[in-house]
MOPAC internal coordinates of N, CA, C and O (Angstrom, degrees):
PM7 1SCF
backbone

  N    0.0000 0     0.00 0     0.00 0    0    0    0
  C    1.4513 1     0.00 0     0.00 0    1    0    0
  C    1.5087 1   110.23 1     0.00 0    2    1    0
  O    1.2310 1   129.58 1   -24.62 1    3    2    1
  N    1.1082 1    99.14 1   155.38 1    3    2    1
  C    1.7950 1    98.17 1  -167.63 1    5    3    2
  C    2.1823 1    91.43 1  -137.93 1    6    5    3
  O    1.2310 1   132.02 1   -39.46 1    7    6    5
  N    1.6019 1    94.40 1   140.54 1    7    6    5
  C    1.3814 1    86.66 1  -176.45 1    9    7    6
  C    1.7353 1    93.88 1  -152.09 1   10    9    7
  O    1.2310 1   131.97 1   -52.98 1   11   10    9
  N    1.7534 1    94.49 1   127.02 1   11   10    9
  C    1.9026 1    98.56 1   178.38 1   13   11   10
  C    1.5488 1    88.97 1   -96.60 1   14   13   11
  O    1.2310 1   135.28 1   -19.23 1   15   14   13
  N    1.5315 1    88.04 1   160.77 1   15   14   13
  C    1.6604 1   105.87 1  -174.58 1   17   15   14
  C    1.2788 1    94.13 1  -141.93 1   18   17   15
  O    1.2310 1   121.16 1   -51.38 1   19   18   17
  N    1.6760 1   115.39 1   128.62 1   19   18   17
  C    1.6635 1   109.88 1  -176.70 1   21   19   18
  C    1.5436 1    93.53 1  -123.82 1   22   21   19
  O    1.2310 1   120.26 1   -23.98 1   23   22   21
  N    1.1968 1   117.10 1   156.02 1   23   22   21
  C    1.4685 1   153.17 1   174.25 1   25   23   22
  C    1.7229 1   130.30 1  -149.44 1   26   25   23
  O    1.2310 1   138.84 1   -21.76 1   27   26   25
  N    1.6504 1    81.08 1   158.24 1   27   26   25
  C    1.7182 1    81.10 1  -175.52 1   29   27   26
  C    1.5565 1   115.61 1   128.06 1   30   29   27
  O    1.2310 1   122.60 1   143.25 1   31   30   29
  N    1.2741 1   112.62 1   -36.75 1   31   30   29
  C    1.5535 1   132.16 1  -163.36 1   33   31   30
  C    1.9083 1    93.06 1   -56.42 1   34   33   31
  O    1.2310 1   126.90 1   -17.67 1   35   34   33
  N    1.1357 1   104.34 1   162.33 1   35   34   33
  C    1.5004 1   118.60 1   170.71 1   37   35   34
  C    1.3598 1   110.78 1  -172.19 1   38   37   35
  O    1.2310 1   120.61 1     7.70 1   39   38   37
  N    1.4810 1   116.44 1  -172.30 1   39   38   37
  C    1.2258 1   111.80 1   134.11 1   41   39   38
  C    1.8643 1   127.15 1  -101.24 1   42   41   39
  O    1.2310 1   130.73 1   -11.95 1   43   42   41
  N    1.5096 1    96.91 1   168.05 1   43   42   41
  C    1.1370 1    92.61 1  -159.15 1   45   43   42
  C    1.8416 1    98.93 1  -154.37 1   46   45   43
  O    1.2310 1   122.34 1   -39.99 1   47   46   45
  N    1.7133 1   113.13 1   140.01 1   47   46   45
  C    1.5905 1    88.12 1  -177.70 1   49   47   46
  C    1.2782 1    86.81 1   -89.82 1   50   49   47
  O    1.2310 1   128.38 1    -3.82 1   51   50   49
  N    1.4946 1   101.47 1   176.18 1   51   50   49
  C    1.7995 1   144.40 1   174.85 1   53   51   50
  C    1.6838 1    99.09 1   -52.47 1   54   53   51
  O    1.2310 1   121.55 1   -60.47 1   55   54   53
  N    1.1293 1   114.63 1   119.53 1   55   54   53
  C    1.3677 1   120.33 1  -172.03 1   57   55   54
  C    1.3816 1    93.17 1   115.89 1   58   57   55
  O    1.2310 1   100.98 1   129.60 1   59   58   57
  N    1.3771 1   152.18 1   -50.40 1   59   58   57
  C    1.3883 1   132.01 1  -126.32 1   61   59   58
  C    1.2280 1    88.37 1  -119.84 1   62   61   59
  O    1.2310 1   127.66 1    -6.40 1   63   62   61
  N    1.5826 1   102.87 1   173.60 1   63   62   61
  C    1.7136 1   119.08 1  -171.02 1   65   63   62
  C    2.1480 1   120.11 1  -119.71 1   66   65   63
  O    1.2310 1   129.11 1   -13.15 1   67   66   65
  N    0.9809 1   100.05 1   166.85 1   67   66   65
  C    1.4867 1    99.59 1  -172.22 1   69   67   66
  C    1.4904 1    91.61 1  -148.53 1   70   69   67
  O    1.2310 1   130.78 1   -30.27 1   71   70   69
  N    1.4170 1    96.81 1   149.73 1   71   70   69
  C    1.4841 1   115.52 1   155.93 1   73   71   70
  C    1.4720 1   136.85 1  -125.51 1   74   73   71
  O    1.2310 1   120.46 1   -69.20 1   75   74   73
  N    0.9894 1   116.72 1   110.80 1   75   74   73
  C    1.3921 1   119.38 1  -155.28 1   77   75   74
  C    1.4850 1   107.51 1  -100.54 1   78   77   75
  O    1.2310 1   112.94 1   -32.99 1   79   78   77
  N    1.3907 1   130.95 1   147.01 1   79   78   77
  C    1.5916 1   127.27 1  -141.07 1   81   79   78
  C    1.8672 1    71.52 1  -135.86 1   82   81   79
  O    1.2310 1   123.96 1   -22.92 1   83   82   81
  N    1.6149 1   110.01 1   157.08 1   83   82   81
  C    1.6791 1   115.99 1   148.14 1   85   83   82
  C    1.1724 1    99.47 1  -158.18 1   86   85   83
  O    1.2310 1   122.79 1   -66.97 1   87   86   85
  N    1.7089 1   112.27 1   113.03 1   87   86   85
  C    1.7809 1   139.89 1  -166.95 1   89   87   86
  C    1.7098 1    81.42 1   -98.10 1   90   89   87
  O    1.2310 1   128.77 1   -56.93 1   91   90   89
  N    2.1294 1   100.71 1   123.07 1   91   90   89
  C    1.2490 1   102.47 1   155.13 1   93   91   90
  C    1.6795 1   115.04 1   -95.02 1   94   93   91
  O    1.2310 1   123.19 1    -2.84 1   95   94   93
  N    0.7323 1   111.49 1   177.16 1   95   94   93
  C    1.6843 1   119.42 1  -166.50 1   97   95   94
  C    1.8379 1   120.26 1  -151.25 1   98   97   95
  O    1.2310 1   115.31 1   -27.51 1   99   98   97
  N    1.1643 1   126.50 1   152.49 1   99   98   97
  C    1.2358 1   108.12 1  -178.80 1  101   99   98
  C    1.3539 1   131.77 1   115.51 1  102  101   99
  O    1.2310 1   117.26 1    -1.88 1  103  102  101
  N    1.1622 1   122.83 1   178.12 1  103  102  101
  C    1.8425 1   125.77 1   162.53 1  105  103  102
  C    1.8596 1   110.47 1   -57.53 1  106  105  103
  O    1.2310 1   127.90 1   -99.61 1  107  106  105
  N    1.2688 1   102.39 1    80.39 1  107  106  105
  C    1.4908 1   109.71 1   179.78 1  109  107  106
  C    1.2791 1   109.99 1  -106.28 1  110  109  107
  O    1.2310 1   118.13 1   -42.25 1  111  110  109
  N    1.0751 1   121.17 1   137.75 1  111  110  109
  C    1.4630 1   127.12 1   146.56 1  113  111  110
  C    1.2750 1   138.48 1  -103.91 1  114  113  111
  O    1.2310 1   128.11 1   140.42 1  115  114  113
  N    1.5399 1   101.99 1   -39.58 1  115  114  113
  C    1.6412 1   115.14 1   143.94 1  117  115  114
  C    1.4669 1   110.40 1  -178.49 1  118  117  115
  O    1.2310 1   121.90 1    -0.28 1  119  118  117
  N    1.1153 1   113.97 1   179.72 1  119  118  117
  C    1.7928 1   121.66 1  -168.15 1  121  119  118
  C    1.3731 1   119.71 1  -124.02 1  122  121  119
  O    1.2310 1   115.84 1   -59.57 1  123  122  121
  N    1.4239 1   125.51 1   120.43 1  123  122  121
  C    0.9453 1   128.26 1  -157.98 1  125  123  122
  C    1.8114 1    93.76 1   -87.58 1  126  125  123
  O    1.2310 1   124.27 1    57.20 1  127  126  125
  N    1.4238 1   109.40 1  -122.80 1  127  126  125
  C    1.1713 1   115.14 1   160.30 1  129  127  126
  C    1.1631 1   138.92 1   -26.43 1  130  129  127
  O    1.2310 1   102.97 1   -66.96 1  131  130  129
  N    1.3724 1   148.86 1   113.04 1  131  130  129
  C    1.6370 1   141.07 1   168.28 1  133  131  130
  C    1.6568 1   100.99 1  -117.35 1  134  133  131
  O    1.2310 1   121.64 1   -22.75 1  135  134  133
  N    1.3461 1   114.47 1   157.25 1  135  134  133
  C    1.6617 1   134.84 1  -163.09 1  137  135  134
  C    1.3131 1    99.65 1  -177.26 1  138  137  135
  O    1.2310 1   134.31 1   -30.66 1  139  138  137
  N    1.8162 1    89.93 1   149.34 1  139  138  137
  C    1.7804 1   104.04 1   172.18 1  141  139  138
  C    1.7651 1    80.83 1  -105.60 1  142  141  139
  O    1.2310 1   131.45 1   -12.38 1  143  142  141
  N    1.6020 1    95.50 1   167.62 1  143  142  141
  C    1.2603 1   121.11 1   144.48 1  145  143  142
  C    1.8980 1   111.94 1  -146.48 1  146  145  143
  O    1.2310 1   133.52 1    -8.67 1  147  146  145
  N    1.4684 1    91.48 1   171.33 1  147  146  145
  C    1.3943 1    91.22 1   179.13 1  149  147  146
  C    1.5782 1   110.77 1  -146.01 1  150  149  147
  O    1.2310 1   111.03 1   -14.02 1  151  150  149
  N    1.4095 1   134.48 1   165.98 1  151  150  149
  C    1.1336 1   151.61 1  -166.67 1  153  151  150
  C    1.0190 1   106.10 1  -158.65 1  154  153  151
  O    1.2310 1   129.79 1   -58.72 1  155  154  153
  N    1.6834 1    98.74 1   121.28 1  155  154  153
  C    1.8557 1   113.73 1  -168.69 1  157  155  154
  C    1.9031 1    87.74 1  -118.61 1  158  157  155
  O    1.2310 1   117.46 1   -57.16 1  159  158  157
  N    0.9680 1   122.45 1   122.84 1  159  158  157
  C    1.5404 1   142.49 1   158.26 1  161  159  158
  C    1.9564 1    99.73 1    -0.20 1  162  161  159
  O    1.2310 1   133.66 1   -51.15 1  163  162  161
  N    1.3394 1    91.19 1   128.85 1  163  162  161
  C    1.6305 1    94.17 1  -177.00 1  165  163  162
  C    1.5521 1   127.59 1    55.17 1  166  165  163
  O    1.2310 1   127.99 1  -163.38 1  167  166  165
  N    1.6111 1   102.23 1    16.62 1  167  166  165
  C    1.4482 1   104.16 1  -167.38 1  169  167  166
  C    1.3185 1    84.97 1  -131.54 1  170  169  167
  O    1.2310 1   116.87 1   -11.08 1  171  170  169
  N    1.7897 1   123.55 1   168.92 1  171  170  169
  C    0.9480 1   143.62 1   171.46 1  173  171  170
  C    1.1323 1   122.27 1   -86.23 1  174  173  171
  O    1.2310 1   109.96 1   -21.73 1  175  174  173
  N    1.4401 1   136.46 1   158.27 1  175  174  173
  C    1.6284 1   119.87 1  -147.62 1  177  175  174
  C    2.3082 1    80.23 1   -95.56 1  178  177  175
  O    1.2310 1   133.01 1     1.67 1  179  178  177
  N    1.1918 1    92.46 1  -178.33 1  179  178  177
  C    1.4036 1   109.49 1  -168.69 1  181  179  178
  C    1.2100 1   109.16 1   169.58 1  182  181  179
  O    1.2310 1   128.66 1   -33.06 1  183  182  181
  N    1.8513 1   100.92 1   146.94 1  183  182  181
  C    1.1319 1   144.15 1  -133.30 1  185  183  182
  C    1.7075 1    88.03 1   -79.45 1  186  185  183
  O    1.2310 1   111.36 1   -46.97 1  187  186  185
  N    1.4442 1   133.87 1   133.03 1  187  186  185
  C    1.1538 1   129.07 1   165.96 1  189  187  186
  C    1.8995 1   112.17 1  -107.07 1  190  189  187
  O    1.2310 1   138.92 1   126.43 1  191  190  189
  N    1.2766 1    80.93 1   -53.57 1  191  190  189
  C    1.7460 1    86.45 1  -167.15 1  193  191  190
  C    1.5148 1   121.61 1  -150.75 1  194  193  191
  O    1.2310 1   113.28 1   -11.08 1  195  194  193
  N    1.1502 1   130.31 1   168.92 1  195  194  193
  C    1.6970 1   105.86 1  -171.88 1  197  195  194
  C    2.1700 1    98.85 1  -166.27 1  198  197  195
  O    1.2310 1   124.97 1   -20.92 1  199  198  197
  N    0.8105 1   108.06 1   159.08 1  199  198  197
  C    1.6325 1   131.90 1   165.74 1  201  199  198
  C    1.1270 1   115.03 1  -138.25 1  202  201  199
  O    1.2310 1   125.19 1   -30.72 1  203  202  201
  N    1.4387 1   107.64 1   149.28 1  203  202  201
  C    1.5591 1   149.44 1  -159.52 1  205  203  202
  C    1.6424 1    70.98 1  -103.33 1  206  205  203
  O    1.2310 1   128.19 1    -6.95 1  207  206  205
  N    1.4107 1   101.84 1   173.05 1  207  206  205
  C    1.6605 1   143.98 1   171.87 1  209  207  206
  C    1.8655 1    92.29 1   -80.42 1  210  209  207
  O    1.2310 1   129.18 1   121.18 1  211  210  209
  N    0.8241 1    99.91 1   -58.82 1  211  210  209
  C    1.2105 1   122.57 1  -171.73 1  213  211  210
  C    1.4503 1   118.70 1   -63.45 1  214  213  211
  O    1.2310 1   111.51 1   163.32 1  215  214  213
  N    1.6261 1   133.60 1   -16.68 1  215  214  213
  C    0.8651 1   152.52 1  -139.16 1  217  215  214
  C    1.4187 1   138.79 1    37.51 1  218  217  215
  O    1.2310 1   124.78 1  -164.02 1  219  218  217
  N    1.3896 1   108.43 1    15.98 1  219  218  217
  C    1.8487 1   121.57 1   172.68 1  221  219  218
  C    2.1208 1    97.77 1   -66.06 1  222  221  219
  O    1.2310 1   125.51 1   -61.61 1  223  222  221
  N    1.4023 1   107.02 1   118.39 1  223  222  221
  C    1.5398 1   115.29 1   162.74 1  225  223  222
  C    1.0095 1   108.13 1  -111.39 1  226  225  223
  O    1.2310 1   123.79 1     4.96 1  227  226  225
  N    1.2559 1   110.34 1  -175.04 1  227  226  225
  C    1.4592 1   153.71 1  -110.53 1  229  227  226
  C    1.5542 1   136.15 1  -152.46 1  230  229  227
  O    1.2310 1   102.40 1  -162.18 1  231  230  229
  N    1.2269 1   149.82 1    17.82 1  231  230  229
  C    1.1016 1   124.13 1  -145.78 1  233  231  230
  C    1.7214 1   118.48 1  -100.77 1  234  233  231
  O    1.2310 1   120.61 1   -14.70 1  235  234  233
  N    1.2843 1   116.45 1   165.30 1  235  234  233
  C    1.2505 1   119.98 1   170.31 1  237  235  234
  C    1.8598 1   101.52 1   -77.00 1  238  237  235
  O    1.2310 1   118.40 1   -15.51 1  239  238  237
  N    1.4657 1   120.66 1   164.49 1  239  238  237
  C    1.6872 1   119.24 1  -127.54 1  241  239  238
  C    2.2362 1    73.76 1   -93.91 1  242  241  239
  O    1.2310 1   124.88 1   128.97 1  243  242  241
  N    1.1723 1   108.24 1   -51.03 1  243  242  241
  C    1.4772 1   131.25 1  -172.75 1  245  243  242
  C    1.8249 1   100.86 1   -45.62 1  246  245  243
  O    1.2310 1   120.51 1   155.42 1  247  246  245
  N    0.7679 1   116.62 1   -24.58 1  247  246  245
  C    1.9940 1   120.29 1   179.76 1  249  247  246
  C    1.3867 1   109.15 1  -124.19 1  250  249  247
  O    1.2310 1   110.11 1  -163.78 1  251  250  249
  N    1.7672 1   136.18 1    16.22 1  251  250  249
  C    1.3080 1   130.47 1  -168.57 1  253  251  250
  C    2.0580 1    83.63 1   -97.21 1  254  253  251
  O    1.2310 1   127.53 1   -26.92 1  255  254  253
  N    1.3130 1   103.11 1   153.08 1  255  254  253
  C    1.4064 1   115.11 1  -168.10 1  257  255  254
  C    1.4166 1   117.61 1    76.80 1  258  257  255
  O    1.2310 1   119.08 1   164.03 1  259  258  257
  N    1.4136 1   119.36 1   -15.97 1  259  258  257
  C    1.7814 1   125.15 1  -169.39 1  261  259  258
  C    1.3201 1   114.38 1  -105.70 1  262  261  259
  O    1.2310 1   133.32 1   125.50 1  263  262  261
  N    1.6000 1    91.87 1   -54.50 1  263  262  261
  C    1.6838 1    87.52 1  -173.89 1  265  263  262
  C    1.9228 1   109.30 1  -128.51 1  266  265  263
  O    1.2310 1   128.85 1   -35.62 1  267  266  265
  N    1.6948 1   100.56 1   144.38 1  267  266  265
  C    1.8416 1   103.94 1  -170.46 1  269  267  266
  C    0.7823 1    93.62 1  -112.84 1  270  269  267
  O    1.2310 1   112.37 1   -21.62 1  271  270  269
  N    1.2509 1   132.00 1   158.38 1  271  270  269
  C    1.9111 1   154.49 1  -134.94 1  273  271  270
  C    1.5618 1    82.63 1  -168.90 1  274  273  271
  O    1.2310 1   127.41 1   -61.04 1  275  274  273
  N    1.6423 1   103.34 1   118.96 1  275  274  273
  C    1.5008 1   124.57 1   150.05 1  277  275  274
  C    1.7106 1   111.68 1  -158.84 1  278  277  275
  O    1.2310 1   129.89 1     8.99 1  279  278  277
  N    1.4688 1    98.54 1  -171.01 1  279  278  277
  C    1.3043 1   110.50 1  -144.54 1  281  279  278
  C    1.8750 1   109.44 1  -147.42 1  282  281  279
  O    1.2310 1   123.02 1   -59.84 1  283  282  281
  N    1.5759 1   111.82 1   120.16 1  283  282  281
  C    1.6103 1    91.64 1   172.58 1  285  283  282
  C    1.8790 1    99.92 1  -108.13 1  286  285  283
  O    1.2310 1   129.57 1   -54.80 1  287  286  285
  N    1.4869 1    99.15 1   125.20 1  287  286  285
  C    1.6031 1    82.82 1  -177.46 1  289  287  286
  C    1.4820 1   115.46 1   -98.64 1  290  289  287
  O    1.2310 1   122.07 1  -163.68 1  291  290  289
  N    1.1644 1   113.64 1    16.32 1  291  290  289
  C    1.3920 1   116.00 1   144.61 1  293  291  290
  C    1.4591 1   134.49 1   -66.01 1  294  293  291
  O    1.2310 1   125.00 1   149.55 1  295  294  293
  N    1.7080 1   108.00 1   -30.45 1  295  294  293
  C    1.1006 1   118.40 1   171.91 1  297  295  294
  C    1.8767 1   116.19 1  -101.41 1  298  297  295
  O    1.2310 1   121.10 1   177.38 1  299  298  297
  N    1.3051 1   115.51 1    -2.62 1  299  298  297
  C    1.1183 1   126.30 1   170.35 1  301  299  298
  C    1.6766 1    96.32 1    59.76 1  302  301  299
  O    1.2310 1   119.82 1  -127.25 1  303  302  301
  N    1.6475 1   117.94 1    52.75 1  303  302  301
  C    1.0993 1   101.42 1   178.68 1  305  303  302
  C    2.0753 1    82.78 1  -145.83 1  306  305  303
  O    1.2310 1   144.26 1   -12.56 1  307  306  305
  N    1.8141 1    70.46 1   167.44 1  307  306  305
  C    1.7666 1    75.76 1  -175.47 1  309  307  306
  C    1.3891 1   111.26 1  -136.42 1  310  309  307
  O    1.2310 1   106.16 1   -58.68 1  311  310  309
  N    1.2121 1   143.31 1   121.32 1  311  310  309
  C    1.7071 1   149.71 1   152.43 1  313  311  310
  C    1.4224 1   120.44 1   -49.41 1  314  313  311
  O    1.2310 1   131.50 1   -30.81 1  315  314  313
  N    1.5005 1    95.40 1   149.19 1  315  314  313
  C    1.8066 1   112.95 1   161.49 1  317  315  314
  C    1.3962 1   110.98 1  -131.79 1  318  317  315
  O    1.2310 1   112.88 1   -82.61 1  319  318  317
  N    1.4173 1   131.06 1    97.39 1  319  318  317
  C    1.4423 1   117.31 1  -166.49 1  321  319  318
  C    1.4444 1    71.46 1   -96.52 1  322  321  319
  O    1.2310 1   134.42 1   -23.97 1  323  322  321
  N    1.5653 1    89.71 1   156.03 1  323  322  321
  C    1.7492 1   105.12 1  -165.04 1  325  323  322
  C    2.1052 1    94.77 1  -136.00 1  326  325  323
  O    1.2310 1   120.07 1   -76.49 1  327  326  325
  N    0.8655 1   117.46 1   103.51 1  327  326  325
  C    1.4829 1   113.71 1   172.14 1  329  327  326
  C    1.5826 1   124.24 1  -113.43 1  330  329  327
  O    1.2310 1   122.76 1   -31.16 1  331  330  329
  N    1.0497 1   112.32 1   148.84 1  331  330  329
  C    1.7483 1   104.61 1  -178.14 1  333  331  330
  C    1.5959 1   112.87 1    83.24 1  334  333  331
  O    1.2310 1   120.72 1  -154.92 1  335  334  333
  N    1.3464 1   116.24 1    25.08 1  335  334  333
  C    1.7708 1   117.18 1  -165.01 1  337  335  334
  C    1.3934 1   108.83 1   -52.70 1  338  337  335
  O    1.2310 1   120.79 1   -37.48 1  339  338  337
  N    1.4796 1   116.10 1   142.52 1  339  338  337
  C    1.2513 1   135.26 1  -155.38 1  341  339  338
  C    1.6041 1    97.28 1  -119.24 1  342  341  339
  O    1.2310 1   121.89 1   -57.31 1  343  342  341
  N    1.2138 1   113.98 1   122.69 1  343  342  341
  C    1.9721 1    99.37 1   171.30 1  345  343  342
  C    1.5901 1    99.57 1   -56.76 1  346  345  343
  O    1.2310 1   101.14 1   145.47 1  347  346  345
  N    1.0735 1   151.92 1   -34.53 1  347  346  345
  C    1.4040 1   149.88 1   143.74 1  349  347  346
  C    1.3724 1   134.07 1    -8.41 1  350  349  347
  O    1.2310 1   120.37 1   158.87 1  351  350  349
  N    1.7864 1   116.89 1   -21.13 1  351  350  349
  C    0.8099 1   144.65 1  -169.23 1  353  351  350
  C    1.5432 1   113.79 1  -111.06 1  354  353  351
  O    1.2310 1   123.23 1   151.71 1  355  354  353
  N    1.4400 1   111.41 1   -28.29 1  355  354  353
  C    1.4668 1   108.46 1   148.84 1  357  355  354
  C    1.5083 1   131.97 1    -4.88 1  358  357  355
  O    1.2310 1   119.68 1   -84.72 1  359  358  357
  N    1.2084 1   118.21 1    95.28 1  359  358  357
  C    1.5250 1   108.34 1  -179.91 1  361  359  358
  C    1.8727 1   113.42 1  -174.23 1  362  361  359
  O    1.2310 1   128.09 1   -32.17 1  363  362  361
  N    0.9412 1   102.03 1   147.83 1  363  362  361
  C    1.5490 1    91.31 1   163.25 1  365  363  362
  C    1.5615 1   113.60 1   -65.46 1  366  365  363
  O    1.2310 1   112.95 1   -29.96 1  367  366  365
  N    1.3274 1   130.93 1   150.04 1  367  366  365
  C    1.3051 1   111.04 1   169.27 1  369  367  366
  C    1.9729 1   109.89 1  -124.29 1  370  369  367
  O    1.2310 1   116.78 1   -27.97 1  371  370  369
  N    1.0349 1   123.73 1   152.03 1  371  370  369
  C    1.2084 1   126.15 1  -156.51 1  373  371  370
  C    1.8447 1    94.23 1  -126.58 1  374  373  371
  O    1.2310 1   125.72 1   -56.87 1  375  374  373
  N    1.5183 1   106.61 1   123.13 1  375  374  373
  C    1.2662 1   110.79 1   147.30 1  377  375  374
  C    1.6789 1   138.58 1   -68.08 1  378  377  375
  O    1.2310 1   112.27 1   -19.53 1  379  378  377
  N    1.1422 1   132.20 1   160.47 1  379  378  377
  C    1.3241 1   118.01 1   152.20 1  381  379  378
  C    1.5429 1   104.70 1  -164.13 1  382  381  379
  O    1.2310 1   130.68 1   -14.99 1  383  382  381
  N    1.1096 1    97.00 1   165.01 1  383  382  381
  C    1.7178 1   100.14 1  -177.83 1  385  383  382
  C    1.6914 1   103.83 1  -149.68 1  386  385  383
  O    1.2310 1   124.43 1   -23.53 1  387  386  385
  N    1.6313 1   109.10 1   156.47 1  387  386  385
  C    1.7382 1   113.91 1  -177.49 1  389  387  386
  C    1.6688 1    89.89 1   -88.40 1  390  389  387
  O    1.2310 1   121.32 1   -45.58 1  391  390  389
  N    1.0754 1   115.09 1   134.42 1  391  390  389
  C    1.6481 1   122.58 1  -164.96 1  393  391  390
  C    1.9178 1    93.95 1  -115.25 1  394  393  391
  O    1.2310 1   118.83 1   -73.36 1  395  394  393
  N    1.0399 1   119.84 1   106.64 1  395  394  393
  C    1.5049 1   109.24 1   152.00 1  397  395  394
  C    1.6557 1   120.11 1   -87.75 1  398  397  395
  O    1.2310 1   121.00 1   -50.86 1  399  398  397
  N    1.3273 1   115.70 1   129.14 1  399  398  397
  C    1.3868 1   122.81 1  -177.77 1  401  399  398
  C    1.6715 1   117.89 1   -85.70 1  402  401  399
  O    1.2310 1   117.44 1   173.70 1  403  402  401
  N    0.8770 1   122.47 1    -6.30 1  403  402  401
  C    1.6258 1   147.01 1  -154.21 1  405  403  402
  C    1.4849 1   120.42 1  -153.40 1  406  405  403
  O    1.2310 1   119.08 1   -28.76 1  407  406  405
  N    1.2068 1   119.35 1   151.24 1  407  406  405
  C    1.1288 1   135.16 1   155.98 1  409  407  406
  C    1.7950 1   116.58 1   -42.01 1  410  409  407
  O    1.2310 1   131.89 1   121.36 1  411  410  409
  N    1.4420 1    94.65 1   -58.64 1  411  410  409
  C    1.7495 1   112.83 1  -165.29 1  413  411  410
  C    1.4680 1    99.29 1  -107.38 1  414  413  411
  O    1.2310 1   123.09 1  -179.79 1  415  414  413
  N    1.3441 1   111.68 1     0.21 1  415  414  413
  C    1.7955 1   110.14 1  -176.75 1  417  415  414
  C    1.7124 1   105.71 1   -62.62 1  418  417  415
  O    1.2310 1   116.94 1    20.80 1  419  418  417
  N    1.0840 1   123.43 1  -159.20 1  419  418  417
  C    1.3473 1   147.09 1   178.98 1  421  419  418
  C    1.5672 1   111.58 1  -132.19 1  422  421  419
  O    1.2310 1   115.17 1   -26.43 1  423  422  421
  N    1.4881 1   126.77 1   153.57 1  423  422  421
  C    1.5663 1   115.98 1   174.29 1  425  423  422
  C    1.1402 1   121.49 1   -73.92 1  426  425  423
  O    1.2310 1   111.19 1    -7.94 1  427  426  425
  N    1.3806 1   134.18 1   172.06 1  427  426  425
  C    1.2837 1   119.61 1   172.01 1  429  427  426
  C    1.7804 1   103.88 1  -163.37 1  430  429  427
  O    1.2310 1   125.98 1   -69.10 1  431  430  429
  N    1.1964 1   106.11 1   110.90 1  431  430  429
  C    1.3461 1   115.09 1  -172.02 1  433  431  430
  C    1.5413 1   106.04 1   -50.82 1  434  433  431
  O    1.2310 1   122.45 1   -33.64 1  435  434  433
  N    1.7406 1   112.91 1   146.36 1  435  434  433
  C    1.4099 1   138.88 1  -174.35 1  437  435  434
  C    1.4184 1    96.34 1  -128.56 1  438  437  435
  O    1.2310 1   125.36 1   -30.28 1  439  438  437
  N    1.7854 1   107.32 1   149.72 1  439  438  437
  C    1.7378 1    98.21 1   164.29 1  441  439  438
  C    1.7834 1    75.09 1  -141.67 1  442  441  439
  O    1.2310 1   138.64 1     2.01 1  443  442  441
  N    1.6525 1    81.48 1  -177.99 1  443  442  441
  C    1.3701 1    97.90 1  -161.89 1  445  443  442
  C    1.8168 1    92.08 1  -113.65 1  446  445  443
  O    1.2310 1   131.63 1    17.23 1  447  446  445
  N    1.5066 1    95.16 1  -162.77 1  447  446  445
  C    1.8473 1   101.28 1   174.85 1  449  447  446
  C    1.1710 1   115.54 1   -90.00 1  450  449  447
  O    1.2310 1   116.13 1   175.98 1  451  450  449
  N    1.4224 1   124.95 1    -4.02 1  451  450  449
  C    1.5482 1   107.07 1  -165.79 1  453  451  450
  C    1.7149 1   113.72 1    93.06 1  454  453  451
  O    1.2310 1   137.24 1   -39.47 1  455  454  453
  N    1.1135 1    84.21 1   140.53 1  455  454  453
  C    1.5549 1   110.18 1   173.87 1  457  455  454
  C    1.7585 1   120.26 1  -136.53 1  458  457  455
  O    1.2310 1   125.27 1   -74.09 1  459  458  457
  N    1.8466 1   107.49 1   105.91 1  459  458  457
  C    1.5680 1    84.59 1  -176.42 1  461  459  458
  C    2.0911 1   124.02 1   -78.18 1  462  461  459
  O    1.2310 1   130.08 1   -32.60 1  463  462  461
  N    1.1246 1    98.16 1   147.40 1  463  462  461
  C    1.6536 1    99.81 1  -179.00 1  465  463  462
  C    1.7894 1    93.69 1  -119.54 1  466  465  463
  O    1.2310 1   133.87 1   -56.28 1  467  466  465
  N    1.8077 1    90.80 1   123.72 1  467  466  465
  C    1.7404 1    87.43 1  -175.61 1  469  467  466
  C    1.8067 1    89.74 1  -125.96 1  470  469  467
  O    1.2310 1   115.38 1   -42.70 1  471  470  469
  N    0.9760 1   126.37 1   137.30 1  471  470  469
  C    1.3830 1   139.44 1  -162.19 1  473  471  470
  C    2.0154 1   105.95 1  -128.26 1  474  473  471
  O    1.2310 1   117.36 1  -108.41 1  475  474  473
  N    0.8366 1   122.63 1    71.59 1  475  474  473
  C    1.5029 1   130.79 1   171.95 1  477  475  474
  C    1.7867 1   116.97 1   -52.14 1  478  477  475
  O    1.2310 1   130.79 1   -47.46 1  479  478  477
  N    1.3519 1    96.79 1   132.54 1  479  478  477
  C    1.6339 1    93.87 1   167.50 1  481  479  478
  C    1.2682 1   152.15 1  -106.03 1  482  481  479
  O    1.2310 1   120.10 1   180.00 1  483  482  481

């Protein structure tokens, strides 16, 4: 079993920054892909940010300059430094990562519970 755990979320006013942590855990072997997403109330969840294995990212066009997406894969954990918070940015945000269980396995995407980020103006 494989289980992400995200942290970090608060509130926070408009101007200020957060960092949001997502610790994988579990029958790992290693992790391909890692990405945030987020879901703001009455909205559909969406794509925020993402890493390669490799460290090539990603971002959605609305958080490029604000927020950096990395990764220690020693620690099988992944960041969202978030700067410049936008009440716009309001949302739960959701980890996930492509999880290989095996050597010879295949990946298989994991998400986590969520973390809320509330940004006041």
């Amino acid at each position: 079993q494989v289980q992400l755990v995200e942290s970090g979320g608060g509130l926070v006013q408009a101007g200020g920054s957060l960092t949001l942590s997502c610790a994988a855990s579990g029958t790992i072997f290693g992790i391909n892909a890692m990405g945030w997403y987020r879901q703001a109330p009455g909205k559909q969840r969406e794509f925020v940010a993402s890493i390669t294995l490799s460290g090539t990212t990603t971002y959605v066009d609305s958080v490029k300059g604000r927020f950096t997406i990395s990764r220690d894969n020693a620690k099988n954990t992944m960041y969202l430094q978030m700067n410049s918070l936008k009440p716009e940015d309001t949302a739960v945000y959701y980890c996930t990562a492509d999880v290989r269980n095996g050597p010879t396995s295949g990946s298989r995407p994991h998400w986590g519970q969520g973390t809320q980020v509330t940004v006041s103006s």
